[in-house]
Residue frames relative to the residue before (quaternion, step in Angstrom):
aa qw qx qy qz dx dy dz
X 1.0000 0.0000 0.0000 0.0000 0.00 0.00 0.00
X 0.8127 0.3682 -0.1969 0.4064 3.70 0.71 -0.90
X 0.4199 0.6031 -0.4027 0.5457 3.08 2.13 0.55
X 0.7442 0.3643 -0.2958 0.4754 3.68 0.37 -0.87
X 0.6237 0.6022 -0.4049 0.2906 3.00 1.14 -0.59
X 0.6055 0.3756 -0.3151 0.6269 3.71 1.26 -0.74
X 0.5198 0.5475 -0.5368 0.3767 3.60 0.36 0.32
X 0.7321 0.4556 -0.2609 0.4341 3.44 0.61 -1.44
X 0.5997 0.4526 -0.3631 0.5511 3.90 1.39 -1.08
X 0.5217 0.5171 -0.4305 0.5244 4.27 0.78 -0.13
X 0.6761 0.4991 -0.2963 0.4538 3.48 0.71 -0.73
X 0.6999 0.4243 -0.2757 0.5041 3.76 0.65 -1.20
X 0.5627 0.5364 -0.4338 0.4556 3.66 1.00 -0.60
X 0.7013 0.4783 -0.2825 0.4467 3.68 0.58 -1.20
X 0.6314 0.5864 -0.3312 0.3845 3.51 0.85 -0.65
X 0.6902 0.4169 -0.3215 0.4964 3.36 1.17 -1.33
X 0.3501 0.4502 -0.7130 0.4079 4.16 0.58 -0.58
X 0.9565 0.1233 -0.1558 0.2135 3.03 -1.41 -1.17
X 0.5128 0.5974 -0.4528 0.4184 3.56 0.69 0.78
X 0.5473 0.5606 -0.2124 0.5840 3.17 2.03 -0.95
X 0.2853 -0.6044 0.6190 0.4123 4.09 1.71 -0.43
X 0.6171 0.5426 -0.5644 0.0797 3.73 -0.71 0.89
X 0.1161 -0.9437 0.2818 0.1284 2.74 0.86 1.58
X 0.6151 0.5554 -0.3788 0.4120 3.64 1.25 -0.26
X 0.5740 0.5371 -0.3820 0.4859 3.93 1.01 0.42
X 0.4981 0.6324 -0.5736 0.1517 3.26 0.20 1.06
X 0.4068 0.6095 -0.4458 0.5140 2.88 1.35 0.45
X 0.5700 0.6515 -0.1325 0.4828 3.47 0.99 -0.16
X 0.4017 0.7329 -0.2385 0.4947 3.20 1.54 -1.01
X 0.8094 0.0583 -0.1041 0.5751 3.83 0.06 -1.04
X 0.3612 -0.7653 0.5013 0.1804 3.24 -0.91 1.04
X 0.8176 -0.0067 -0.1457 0.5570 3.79 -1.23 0.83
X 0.5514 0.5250 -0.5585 0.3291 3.61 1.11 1.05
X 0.1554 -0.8680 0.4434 0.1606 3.91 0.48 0.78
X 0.4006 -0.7017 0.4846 0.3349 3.83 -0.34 0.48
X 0.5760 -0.6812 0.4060 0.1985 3.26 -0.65 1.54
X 0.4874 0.6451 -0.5866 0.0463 3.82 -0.84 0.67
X 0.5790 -0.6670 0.4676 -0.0344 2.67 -1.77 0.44
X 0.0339 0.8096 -0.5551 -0.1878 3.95 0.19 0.47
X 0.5477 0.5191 -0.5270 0.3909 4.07 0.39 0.75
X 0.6374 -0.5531 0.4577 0.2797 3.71 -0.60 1.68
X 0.8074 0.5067 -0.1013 0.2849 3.25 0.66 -1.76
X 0.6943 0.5408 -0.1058 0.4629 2.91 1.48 -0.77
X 0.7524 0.4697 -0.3312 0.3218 3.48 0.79 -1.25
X 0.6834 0.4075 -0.3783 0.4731 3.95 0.82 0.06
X 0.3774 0.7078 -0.5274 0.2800 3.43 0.99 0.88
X 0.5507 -0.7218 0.2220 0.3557 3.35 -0.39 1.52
X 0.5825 0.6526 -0.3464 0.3389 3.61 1.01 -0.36
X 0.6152 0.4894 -0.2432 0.5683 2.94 1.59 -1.34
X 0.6677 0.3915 -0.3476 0.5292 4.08 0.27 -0.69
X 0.6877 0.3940 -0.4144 0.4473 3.78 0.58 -0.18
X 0.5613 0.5768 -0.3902 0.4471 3.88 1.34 0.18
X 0.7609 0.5628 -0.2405 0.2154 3.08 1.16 -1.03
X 0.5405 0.6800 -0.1484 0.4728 2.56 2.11 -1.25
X 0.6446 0.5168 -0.3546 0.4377 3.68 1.31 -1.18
X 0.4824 0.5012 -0.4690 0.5442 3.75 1.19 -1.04
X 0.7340 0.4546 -0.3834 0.3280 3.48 -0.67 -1.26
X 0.5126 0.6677 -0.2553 0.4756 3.67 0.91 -1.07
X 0.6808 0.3889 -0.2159 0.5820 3.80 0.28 -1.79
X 0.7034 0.6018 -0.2930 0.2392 3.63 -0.09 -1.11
X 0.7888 0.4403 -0.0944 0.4184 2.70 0.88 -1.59
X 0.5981 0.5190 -0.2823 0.5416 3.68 1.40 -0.43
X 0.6799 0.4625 -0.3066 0.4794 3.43 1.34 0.10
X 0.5570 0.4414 -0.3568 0.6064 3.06 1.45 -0.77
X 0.5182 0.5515 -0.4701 0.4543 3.83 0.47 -0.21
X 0.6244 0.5938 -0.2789 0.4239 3.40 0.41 -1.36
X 0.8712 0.3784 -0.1117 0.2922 3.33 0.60 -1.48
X 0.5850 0.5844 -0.3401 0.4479 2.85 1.74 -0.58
X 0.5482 0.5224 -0.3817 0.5299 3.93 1.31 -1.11
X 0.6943 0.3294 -0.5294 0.3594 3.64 -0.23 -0.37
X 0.5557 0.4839 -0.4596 0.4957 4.36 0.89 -0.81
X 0.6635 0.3302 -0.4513 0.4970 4.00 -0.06 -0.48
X 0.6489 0.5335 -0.4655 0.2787 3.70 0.35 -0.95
X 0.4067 0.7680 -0.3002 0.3934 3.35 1.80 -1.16
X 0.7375 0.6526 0.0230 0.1726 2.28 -0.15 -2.13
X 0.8008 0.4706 0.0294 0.3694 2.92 0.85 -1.61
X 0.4779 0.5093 -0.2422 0.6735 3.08 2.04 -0.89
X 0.6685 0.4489 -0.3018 0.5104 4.24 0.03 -0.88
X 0.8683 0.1869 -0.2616 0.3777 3.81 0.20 -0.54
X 0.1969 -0.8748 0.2985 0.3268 3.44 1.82 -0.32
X 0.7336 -0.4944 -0.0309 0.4653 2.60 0.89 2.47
X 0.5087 0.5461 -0.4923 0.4479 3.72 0.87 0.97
X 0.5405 0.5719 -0.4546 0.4173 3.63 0.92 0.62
X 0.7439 0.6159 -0.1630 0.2020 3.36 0.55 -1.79
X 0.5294 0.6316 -0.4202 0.3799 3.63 1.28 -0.43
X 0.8289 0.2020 -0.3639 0.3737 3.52 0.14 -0.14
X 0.5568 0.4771 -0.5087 0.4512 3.56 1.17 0.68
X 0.5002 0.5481 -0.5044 0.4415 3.88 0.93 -0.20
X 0.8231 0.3366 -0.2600 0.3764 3.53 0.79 -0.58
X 0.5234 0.5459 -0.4274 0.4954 2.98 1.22 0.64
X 0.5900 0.3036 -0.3905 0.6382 3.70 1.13 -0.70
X 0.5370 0.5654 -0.6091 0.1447 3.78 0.04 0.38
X 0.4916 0.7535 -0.0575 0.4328 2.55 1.91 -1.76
X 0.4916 0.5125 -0.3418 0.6155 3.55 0.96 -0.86
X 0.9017 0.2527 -0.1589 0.3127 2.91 -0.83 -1.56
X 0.4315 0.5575 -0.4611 0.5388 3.95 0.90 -0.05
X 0.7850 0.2042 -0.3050 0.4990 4.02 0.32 -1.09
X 0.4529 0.7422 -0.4041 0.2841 3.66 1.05 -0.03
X 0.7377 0.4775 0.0488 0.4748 2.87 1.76 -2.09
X 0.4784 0.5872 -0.4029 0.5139 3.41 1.91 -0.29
X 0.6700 0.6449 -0.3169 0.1867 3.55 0.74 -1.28
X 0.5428 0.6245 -0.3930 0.4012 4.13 1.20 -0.31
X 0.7244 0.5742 -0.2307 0.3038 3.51 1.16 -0.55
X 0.4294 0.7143 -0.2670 0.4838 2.96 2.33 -1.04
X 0.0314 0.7603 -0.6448 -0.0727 3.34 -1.56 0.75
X 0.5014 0.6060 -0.3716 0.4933 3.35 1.10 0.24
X 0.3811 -0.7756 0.4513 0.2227 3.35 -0.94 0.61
X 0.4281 0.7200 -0.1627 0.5214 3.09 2.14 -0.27
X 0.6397 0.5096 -0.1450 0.5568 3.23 1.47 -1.02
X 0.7434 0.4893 -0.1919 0.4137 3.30 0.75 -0.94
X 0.4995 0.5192 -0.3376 0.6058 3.42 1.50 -0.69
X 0.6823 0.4863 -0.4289 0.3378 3.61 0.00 -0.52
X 0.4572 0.5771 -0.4183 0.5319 3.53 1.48 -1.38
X 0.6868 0.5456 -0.3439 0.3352 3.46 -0.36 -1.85
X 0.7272 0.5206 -0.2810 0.3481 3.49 0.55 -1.25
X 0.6278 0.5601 -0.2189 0.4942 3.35 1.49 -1.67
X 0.6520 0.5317 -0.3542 0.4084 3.51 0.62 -1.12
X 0.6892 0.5755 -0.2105 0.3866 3.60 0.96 -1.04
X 0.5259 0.3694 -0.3191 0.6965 3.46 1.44 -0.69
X 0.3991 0.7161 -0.4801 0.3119 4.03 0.12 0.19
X 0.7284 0.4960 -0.0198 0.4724 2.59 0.42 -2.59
X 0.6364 0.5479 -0.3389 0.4242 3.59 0.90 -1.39
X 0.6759 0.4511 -0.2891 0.5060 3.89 0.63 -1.57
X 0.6538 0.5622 -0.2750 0.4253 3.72 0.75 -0.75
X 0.6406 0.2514 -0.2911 0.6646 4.10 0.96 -0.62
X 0.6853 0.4603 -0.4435 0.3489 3.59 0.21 -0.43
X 0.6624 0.4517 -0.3768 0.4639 3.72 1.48 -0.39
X 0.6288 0.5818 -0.3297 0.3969 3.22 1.51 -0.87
X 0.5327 0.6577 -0.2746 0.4564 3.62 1.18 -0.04
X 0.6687 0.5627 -0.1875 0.4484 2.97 0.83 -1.28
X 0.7323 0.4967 -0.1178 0.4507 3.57 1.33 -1.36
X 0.5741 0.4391 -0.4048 0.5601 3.44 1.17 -0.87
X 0.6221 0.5269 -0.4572 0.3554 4.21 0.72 -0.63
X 0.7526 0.4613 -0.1639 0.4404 3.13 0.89 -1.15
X 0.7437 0.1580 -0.2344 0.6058 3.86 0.56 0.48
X 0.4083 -0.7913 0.4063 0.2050 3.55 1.06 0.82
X 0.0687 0.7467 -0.6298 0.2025 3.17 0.57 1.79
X 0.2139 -0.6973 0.6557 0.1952 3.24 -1.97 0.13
X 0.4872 -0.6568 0.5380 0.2044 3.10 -1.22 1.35
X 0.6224 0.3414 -0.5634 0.4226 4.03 0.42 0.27
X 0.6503 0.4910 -0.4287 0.3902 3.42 0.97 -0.72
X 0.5729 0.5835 -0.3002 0.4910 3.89 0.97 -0.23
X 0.7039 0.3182 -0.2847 0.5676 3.57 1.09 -0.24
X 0.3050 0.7382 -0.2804 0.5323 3.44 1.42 0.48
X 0.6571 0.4916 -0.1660 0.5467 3.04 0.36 -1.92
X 0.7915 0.4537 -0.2650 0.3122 3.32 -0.14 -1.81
X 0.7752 0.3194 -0.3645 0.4052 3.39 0.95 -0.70
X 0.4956 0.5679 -0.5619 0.3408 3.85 1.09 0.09
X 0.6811 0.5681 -0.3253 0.3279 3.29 1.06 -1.21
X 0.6750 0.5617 -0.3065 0.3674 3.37 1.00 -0.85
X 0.6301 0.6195 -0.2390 0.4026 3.55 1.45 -0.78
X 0.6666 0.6012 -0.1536 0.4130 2.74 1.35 -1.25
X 0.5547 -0.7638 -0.3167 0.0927 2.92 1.77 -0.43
X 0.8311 -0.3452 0.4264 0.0911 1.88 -2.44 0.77
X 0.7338 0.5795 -0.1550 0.3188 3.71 0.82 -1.57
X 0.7020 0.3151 -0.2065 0.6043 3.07 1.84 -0.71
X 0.1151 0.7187 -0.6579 0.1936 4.07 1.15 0.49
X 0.4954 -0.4858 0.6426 0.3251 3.42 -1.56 -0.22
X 0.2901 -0.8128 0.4411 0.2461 3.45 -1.08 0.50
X 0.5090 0.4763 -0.3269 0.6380 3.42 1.97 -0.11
X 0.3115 -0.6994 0.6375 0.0857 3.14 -0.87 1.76
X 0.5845 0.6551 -0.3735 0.2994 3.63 0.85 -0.50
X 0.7865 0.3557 -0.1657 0.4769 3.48 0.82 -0.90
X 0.1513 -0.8023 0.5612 -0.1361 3.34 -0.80 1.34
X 0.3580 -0.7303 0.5262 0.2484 3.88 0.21 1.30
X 0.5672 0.6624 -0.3306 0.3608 3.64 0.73 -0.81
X 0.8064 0.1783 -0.1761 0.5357 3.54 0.51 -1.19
X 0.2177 0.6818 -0.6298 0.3017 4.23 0.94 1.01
X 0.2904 -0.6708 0.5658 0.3815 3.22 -1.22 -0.21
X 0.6022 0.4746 -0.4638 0.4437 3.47 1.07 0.15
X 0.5831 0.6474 -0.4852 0.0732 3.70 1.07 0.11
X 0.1672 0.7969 -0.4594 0.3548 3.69 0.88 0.85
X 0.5792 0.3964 -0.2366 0.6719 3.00 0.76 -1.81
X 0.8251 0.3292 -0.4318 0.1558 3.37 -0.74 -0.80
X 0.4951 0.4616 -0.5698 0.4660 3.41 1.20 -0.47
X 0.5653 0.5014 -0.5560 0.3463 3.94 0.07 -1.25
X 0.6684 0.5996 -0.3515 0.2650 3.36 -0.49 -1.14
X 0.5810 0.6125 -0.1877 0.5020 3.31 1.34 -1.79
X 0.8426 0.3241 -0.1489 0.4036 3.32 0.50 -1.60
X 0.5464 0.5659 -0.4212 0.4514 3.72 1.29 -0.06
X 0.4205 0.7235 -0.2685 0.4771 3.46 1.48 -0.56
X 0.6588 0.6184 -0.1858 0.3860 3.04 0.37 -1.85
X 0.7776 0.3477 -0.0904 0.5160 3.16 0.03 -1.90
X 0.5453 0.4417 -0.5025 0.5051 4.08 0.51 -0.65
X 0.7392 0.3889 -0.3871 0.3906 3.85 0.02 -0.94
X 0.6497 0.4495 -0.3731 0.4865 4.12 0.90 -0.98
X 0.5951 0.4614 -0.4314 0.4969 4.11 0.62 -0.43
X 0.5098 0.6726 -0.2703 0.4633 4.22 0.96 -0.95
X 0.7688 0.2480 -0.1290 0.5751 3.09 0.41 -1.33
X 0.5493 0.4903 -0.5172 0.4363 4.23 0.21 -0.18
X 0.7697 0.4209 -0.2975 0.3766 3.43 0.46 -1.73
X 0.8274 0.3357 -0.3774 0.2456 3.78 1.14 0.01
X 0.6302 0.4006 -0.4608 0.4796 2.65 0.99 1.04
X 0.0643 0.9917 0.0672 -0.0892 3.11 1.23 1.16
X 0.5076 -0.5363 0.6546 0.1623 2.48 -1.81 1.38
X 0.3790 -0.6060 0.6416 0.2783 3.52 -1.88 0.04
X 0.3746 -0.8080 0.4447 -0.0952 3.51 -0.23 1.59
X 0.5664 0.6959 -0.3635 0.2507 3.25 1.25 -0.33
X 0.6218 0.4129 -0.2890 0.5995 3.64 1.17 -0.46
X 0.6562 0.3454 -0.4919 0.4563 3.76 0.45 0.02
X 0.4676 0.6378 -0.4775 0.3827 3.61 1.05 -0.22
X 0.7225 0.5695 -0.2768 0.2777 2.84 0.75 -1.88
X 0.6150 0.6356 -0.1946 0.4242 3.30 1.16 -1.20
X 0.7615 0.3675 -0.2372 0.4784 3.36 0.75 -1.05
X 0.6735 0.4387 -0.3852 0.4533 3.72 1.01 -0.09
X 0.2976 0.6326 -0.5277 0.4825 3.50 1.77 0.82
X 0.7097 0.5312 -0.1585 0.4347 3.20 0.45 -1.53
X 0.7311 0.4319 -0.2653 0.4567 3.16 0.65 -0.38
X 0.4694 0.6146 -0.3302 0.5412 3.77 1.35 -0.97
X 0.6775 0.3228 -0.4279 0.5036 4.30 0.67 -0.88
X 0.3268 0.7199 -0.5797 0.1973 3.95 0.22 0.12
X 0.7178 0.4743 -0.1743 0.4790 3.39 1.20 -1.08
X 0.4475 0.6680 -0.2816 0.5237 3.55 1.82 -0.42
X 0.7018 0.5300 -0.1431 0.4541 3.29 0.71 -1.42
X 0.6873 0.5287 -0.2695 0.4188 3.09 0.80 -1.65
X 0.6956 0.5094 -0.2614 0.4338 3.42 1.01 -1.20
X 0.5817 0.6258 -0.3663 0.3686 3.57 0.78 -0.92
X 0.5055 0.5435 -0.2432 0.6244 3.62 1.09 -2.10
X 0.8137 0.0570 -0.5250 0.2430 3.65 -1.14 -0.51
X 0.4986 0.7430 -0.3274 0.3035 3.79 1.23 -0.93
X 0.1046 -0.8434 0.4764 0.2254 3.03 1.47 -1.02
X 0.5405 0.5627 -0.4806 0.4004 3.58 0.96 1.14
X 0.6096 -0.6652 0.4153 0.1160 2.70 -1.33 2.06
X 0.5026 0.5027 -0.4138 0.5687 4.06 1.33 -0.77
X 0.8144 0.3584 -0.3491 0.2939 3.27 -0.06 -0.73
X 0.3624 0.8481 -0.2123 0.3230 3.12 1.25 -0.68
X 0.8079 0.3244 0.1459 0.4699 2.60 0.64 -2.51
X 0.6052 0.4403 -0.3609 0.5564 3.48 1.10 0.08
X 0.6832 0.3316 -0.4563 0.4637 3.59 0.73 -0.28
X 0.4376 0.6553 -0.3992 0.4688 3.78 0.93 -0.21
X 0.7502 0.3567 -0.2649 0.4896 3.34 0.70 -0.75
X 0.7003 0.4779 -0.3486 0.3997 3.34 0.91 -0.73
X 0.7582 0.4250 -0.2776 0.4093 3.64 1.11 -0.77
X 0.4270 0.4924 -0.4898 0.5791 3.83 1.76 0.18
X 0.7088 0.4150 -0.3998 0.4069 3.94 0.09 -0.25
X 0.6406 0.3723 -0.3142 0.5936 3.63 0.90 -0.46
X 0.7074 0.2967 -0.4156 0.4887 3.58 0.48 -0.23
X 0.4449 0.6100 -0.5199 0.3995 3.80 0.59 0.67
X 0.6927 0.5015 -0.2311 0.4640 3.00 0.75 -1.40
X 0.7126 0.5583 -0.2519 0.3422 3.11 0.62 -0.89
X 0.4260 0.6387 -0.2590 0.5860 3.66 2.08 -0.67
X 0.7779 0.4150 -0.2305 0.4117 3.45 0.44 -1.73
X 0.6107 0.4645 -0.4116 0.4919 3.79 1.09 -0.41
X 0.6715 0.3085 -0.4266 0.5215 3.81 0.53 -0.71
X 0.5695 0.5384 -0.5089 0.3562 3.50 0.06 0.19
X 0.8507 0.2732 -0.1869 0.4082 3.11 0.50 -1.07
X 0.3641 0.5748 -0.4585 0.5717 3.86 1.64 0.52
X 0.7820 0.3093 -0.3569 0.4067 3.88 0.40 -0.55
X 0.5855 0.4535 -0.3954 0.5433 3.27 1.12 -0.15
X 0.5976 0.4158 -0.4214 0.5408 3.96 0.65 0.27
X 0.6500 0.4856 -0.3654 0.4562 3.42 0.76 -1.01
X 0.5639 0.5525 -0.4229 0.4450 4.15 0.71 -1.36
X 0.6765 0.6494 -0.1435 0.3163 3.59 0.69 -1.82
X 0.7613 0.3777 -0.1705 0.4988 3.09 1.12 -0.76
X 0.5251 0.5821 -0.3674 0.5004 3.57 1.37 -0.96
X 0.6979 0.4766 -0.3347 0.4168 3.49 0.60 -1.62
X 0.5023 0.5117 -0.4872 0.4985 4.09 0.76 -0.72
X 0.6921 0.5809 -0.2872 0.3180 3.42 -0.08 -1.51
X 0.5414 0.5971 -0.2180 0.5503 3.61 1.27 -1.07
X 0.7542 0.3887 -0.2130 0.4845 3.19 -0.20 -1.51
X 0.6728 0.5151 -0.3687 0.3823 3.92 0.61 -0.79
X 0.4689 0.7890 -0.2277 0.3251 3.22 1.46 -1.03
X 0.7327 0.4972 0.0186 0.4643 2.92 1.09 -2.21
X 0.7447 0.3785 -0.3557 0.4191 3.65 1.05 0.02
């Protein structure tokens, strides 16, 4: 009990950094956990020392996860879901270089992640700013949120503090999986209320087709490869954003005609 319990109060702490917009503390994020480095050449790809970084990265990032879902959850309630697209793709983005990081063995590599992850967090308060201005949100009422949401829960937390999906090497796949999901349920819901879905299919069974890309990269454990299918499946999974976007804004457009015809 007094374990989860400083877990969940570790959790509200992480939540407020970036609810407060400080995006340059995520390094900060885990307390008295400092991010391992090293100024001996010789030393910094010793496997102990790359198997620290990755575990920090690992903790961090499941908080910064945490912290981002409660700002969209926010969010989402203040603009009635006309804010959140370009922060979902920013905490995707996160969590795509978040999930690349178990394969890295270079400590050189890993700083770069660190570096990428940091310009994240930055694009991520600077959007989250932008949104609370634009639908006149309120950051106390947003630290609110974070703590109903977090309570709420609380009941389902993991009880092994030890295991973190983040620092697997298979978590890639798992975000993929997550995000093939995603899009099978957002194409589901268009076609019933229907939309014609066939080009967002089409798209998403791109995304899917790099599964074997991935798969190959993860056992090869090469970061090039890695990173080129990352790139290829964030550019197809844009498009794919920009097409459900612009179907619900035909679909709203068309209901709202349909209304107005109603009325005469």
């Amino acid at each position: 009990m007094i374990s989860r319990d400083r877990k969940v109060l570790f959790r509200v702490a992480a939540c407020l950094v970036i609810l407060v917009l400080v995006a340059p503390c995520v390094s900060a994020l885990v307390t008295g956990t400092p991010v391992p480095k090293s100024t001996d050449p010789d030393q910094k790809d010793r496997p102990e020392v790359i198997a620290s970084q990755k575990m920090h990265i690992a903790y961090v990032g499941e908080d910064m996860d945490v912290s981002m879902r409660c700002t969209i959850k926010y969010i989402d309630s203040i603009s009635n879901g006309k804010g959140t697209t370009p922060l979902r793709q920013i905490r995707d983005d996160y969590l795509v270089i978040a999930s690349s990081v178990p394969i890295m063995t270079t400590s050189a590599d890993i700083t770069q992640a660190r570096e990428e992850l940091r310009a994240q967090t930055k694009l991520f308060s600077d959007e989250t700013t932008t949104q609370l201005v634009f639908f006149n949100g309120s950051r106390a009422d947003m630290r609110a949120s974070t703590r109903a949401y977090l309570n709420a829960t609380r009941s389902i937390d993991e009880d092994n503090e030890t295991v973190h999906w983040l620092a697997n090497e298979s978590a890639r796949l798992t975000l993929f999986n997550r995000s093939s999901m995603e899009r099978f349920r957002a194409i589901y819901n268009l076609e019933k209320q229907g939309v014609n879905t066939m080009l967002l299919q089409n798209v998403s069974d791109q995304i899917n087709a790099q599964h074997l890309n991935l798969r190959g990269a993860l056992a090869n454990k090469s970061v090039k490869s890695l990173a080129a299918t990352n790139a290829a499946i964030n550019a197809l999974t844009r498009e794919f954003r920009e097409h459900v976007a612009s179907s619900r804004t035909a679909l709203a457009i068309e209901m709202k005609r349909d209304a107005m015809m109603a009325m005469k």
